[in-house]
C-alpha positions as CSV (number, residue, x, y, z in Angstrom):
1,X,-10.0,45.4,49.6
2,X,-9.8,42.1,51.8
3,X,-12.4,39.5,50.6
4,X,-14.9,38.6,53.2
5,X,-16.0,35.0,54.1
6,X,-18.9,33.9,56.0
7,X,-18.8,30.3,57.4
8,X,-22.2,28.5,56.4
9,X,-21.5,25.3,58.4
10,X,-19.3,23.1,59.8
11,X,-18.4,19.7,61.1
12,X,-16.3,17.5,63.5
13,X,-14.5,14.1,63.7
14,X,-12.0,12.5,65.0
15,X,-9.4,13.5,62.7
16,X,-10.6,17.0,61.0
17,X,-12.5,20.1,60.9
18,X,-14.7,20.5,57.7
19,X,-16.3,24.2,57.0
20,X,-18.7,24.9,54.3
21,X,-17.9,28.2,53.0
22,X,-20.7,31.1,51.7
23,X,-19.7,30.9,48.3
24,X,-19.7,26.9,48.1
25,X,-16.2,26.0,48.7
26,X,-15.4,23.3,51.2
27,X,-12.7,23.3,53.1
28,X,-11.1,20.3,55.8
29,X,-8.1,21.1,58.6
30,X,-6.3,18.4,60.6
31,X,-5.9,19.1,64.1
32,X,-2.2,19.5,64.5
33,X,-2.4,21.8,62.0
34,X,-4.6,24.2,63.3
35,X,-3.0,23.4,67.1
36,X,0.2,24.2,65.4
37,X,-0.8,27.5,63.5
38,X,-3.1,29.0,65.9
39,X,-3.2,32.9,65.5
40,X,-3.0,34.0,69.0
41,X,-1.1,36.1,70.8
42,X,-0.4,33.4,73.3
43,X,1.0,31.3,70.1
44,X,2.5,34.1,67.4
45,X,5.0,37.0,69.1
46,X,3.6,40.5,68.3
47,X,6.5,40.7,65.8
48,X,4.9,38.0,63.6
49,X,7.3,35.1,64.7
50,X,5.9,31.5,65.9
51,X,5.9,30.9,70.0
52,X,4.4,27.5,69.5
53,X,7.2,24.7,69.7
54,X,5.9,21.8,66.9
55,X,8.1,19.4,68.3
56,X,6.0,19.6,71.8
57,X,2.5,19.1,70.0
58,X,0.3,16.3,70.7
59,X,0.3,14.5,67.3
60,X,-3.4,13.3,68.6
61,X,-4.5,16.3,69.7
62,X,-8.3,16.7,69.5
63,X,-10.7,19.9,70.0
64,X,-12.6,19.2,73.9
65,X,-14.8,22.2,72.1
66,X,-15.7,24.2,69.4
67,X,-17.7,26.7,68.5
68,X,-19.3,29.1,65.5
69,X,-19.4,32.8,66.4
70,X,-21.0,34.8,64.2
71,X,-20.8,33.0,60.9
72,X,-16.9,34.4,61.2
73,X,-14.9,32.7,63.5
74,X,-14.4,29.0,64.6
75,X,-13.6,29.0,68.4
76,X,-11.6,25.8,69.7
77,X,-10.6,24.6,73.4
78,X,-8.1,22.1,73.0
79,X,-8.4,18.8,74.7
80,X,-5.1,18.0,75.7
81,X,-3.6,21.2,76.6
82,X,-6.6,23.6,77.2
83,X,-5.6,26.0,74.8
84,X,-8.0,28.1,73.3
85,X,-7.6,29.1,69.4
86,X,-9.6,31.9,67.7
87,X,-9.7,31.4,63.8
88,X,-11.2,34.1,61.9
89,X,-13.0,33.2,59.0
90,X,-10.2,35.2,56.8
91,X,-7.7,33.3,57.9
92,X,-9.2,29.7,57.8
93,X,-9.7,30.2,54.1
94,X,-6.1,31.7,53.3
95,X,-5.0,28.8,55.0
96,X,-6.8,26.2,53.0
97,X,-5.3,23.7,51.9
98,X,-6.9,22.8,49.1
99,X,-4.9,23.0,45.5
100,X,-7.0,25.6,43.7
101,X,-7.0,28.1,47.2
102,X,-3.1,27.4,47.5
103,X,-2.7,29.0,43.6
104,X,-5.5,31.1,44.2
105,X,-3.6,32.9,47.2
106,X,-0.3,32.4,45.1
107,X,-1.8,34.5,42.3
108,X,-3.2,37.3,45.0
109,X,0.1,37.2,46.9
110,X,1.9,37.9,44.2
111,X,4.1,40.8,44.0
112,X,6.7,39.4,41.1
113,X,6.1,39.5,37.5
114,X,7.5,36.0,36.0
115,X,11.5,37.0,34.7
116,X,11.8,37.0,31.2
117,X,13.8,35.0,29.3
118,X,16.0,36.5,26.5
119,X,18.5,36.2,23.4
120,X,20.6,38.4,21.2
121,X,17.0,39.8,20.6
122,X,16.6,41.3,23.6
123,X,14.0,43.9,22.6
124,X,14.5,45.9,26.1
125,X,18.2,46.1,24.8
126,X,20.4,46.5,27.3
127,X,18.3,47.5,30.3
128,X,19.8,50.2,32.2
129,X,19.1,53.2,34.6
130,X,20.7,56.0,36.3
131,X,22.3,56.7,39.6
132,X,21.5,59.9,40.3
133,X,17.7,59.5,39.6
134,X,18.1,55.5,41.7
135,X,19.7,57.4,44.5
136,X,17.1,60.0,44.9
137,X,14.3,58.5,43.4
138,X,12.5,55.4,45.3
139,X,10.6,54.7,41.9
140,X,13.6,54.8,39.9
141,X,15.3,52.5,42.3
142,X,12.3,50.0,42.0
143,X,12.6,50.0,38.3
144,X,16.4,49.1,38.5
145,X,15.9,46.7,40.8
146,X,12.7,45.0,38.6
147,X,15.4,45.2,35.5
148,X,17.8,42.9,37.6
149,X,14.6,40.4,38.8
150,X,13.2,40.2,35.9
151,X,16.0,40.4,33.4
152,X,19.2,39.2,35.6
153,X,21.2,41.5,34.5
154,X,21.2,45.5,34.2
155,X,23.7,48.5,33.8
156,X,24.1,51.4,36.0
157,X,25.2,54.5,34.3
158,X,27.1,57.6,35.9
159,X,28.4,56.0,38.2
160,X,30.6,58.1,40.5
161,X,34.6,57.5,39.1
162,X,36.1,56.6,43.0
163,X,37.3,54.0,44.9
164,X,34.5,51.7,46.2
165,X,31.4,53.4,44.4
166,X,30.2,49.5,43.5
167,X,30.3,49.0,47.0
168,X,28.2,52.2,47.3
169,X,25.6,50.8,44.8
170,X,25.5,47.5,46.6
171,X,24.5,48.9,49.9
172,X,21.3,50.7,48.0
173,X,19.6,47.2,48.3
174,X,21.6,44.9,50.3
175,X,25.0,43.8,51.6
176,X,28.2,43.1,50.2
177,X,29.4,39.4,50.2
178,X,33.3,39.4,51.0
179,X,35.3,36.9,49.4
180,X,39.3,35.9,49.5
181,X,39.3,38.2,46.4
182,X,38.5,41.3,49.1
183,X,35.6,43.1,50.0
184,X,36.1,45.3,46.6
185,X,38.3,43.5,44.2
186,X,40.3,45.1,40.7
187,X,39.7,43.6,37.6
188,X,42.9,44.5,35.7
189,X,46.3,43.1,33.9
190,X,48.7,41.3,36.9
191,X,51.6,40.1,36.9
192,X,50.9,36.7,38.3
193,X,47.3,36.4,37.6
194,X,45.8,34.1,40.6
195,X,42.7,34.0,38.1
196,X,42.3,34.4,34.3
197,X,40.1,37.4,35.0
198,X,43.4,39.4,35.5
199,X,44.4,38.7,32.1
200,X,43.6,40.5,29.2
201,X,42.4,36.3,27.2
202,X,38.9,36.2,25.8
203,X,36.5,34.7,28.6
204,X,33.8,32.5,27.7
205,X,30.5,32.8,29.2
206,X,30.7,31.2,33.3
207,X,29.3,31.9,36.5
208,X,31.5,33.4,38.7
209,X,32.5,31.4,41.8
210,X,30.9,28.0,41.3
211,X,33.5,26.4,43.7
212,X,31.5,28.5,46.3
213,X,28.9,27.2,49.1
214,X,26.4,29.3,48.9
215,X,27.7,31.1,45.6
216,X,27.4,34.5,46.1
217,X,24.1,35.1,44.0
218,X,24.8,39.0,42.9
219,X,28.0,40.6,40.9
220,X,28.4,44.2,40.3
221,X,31.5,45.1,38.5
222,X,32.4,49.0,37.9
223,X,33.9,50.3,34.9
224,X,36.7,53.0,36.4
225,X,38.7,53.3,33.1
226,X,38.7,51.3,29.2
227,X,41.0,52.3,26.7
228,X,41.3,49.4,24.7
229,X,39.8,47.9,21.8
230,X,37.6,44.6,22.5
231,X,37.4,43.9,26.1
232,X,33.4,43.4,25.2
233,X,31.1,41.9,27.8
234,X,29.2,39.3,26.5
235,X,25.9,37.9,28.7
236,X,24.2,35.0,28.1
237,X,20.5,34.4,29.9
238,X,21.6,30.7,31.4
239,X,17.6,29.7,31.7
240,X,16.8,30.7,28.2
241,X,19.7,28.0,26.8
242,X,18.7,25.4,29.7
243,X,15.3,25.8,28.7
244,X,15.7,25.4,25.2
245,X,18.4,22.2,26.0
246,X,15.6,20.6,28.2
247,X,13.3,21.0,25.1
248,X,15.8,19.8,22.1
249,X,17.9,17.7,24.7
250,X,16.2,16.0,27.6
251,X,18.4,13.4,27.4
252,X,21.4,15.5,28.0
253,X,19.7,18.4,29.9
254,X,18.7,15.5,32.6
255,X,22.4,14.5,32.9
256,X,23.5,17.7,34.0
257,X,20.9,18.7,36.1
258,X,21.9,15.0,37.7
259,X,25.5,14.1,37.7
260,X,27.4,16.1,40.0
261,X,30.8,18.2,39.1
262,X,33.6,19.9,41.0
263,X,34.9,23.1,40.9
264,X,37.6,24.3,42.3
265,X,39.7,27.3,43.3
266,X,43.3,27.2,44.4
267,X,46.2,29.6,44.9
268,X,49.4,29.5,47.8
269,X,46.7,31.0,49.9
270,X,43.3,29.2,49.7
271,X,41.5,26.2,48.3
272,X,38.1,26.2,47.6
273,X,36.0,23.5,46.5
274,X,32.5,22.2,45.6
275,X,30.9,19.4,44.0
276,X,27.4,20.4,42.7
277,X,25.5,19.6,39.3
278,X,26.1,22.1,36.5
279,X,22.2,22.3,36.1
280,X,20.4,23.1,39.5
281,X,16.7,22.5,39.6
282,X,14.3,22.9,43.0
283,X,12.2,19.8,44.4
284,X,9.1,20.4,41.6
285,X,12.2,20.1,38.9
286,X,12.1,24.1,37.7
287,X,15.2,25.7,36.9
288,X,16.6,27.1,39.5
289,X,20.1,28.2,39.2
290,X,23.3,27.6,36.7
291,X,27.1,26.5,37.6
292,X,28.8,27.1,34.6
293,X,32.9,27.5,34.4
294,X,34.9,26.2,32.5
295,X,37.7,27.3,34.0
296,X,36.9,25.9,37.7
297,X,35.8,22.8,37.0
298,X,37.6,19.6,37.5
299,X,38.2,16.8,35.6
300,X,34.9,14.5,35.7
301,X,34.7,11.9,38.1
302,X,31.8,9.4,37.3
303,X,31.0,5.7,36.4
304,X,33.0,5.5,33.3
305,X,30.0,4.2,31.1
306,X,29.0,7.5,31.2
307,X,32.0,10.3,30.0
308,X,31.1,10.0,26.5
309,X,27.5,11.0,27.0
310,X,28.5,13.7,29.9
311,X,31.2,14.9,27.3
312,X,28.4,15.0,24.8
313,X,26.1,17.2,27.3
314,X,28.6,19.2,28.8
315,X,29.8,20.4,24.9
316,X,26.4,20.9,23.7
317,X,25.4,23.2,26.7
318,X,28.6,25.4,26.0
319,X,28.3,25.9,22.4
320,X,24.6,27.0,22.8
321,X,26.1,29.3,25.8
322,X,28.9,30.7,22.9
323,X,26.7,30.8,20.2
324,X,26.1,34.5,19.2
325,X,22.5,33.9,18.9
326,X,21.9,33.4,22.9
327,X,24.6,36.7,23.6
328,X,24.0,40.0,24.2
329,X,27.1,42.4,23.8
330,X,28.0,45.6,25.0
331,X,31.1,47.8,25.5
332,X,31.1,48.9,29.4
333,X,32.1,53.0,29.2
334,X,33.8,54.6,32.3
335,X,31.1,55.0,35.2
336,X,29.1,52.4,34.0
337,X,27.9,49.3,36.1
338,X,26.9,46.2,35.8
339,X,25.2,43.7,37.8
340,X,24.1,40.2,37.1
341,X,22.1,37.7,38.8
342,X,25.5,35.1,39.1
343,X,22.6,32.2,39.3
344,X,21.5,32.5,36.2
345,X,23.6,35.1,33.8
346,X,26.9,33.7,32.6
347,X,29.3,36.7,31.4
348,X,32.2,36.5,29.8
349,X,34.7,39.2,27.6
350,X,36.4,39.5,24.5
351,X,39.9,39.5,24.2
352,X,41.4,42.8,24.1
353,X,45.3,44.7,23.5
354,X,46.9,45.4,27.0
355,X,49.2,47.7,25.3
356,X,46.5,50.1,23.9
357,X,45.6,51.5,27.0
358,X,44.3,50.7,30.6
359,X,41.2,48.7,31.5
360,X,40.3,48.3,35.0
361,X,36.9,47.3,36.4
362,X,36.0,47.3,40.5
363,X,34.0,44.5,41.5
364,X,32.2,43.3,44.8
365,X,29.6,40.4,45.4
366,X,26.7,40.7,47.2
367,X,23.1,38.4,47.3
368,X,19.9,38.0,45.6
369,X,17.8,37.7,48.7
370,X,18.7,40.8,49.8
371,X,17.5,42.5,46.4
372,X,14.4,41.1,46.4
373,X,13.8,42.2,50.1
374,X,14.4,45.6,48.9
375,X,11.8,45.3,46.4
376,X,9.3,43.5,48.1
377,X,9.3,46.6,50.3
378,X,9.5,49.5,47.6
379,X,6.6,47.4,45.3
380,X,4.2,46.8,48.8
381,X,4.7,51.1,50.0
């Protein structure tokens, strides 16, 4: 049930609008602010998107009159235009600006649990689901989807044994991400491998595509046949080993979540290229995303003075990455899937025989936004 607000008071100067609130609270609003945000229809489009153009606003615009209505809405005329803005009292206060209302609404708006972070002791084990119950069941699909949120990784079992299928899964929550490697892309033994992928060499932990801008945020690769012995995915949960780096290491964790690197792809075809820190945090310094490969990245270019302690970072970062303590291993089976959040899970393989038998995987890309859209929209119906 929405909360209900009454408006005990308020008051007007030059700069602001100050309500006193029923239960106490106290709240202030410049005038651009509310000018900018006003909830009309002459200002919002009926399908929710701003009319108002910020850029034309009076940066000194001042209310010509205002006006309590029933302890519930603040009525303004403005003085410079003439507009007229109606504010209920519901959405003055879950637009206040105050810290504790901002976390407040945070908390209420909330539809996400906060992801998990995870080791070799992952007690979920390896978390997993269906298709036939995620392709008939909406709840099953919104438990699937909360594995990959929460956990950045999960396996699909039963998956349909034909061409495309990962695509198939992909389009359950979003859109596939086509790449030079093809919309749907084999993971098997070549000839001359463009990519060490197409080998049958052990692969350390990475994140696919670092050399990529935007990476593509979501892989899905589908197990079609494995006959050989090894060939082992290993997963690593890239936030649990940065966190615990930023806590034994903040010397080194700040170094590369600071010094930028490149990556790079090339073959007679294409050349791809980035330079980007290995260590990506937002503009409040939380984790936010990992660019780990060792495979793609370039030799470091950087003031001198500092290679020995990059070296020293970069090495620490990848042994906690290979240590078997951080990994979770598993054996994908024909018609299995797996997905991983590319921003934050680092896969790799073990090494396997090519002569036992065939191994071949189908992969596709596809993005993180679109998966959370998804589930914003199962979790709110």
């Amino acid at each position: 049930m929405m909360e209900r607000y009454h408006i005990v008071s308020y008051s007007a100067d030059r700069n602001v609008l100050a309500i006193k609130w029923g239960d106490g609270h106290k709240s202030t609003y410049h005038y651009i602010y509310l000018r900018d945000n006003c909830p009309s229809p002459k200002s919002i489009h009926e399908n929710g998107q701003k009319i108002t153009e910020t850029a034309q606003l009076n940066p000194e615009i001042r209310p010509a009159h205002i006006e309590l209505v029933k302890e519930d809405t603040i009525q303004i005329t403005w003085e410079q235009d003439g507009h007229s803005s109606s504010f209920p009292a519901a959405w003055l206060r879950d637009h206040c600006l105050s810290t504790a209302e901002i976390e407040k609404r945070g908390q209420k708006d909330l539809l996400f649990e906060p992801i998990e972070l995870w080791d070799s002791t992952l007690g979920i084990g390896v978390p997993q689901g269906e298709y036939q119950q995620v392709t008939e069941d909406r709840t099953s699909l919104t438990v699937w989807l909360e594995y990959v949120r929460r956990y950045g990784f999960a396996v699909l079992n039963d998956v349909p044994l034909r061409k495309a299928a990962v695509v198939e899964v992909a389009r359950l929550f979003g859109y596939v991400r086509e790449t030079n490697y093809g919309r749907v892309y084999q993971e098997k033994i070549l000839l001359h491998p463009n990519n060490l992928t197409f080998t049958s060499q052990a692969l350390s932990p990475r994140t696919d595509n670092p050399y990529r801008d935007p990476v593509p945020t979501l892989q899905l690769l589908h197990c079609l046949h494995n006959e050989v012995t090894g060939g082992d995915t290993i997963v690593v949960d890239g936030f649990k080993v940065a966190t615990a780096m930023r806590k034994k290491h903040p010397d080194l964790f700040e170094l590369l979540s600071r010094v930028p690197v490149s990556f790079r792809f090339r073959d007679k075809d294409h050349w791809i290229e980035r330079k980007t820190t290995i260590i990506g945090l937002d503009p409040q310094k939380k984790l936010h995303s990992i660019r780990f490969n060792n495979r793609a990245i370039q030799p470091f270019e950087m003031d001198n003075q500092l290679i020995p302690d990059f070296y020293r970072a970069y090495q620490t970062f990848a042994r906690m990455l290979d240590d078997p303590a951080a990994q979770v291993r598993f054996k994908m089976m024909p018609g299995q899937l797996f997905i991983a959040d590319n921003e934050r899970v680092l896969h790799g393989r073990t090494a396997f025989d090519r002569k036992e038998g065939k191994r071949h995987l189908q992969g596709t890309y596809a993005d993180r936004d679109g998966l959370l859209s998804k589930l914003r929209m199962l979790k709110k119906n």
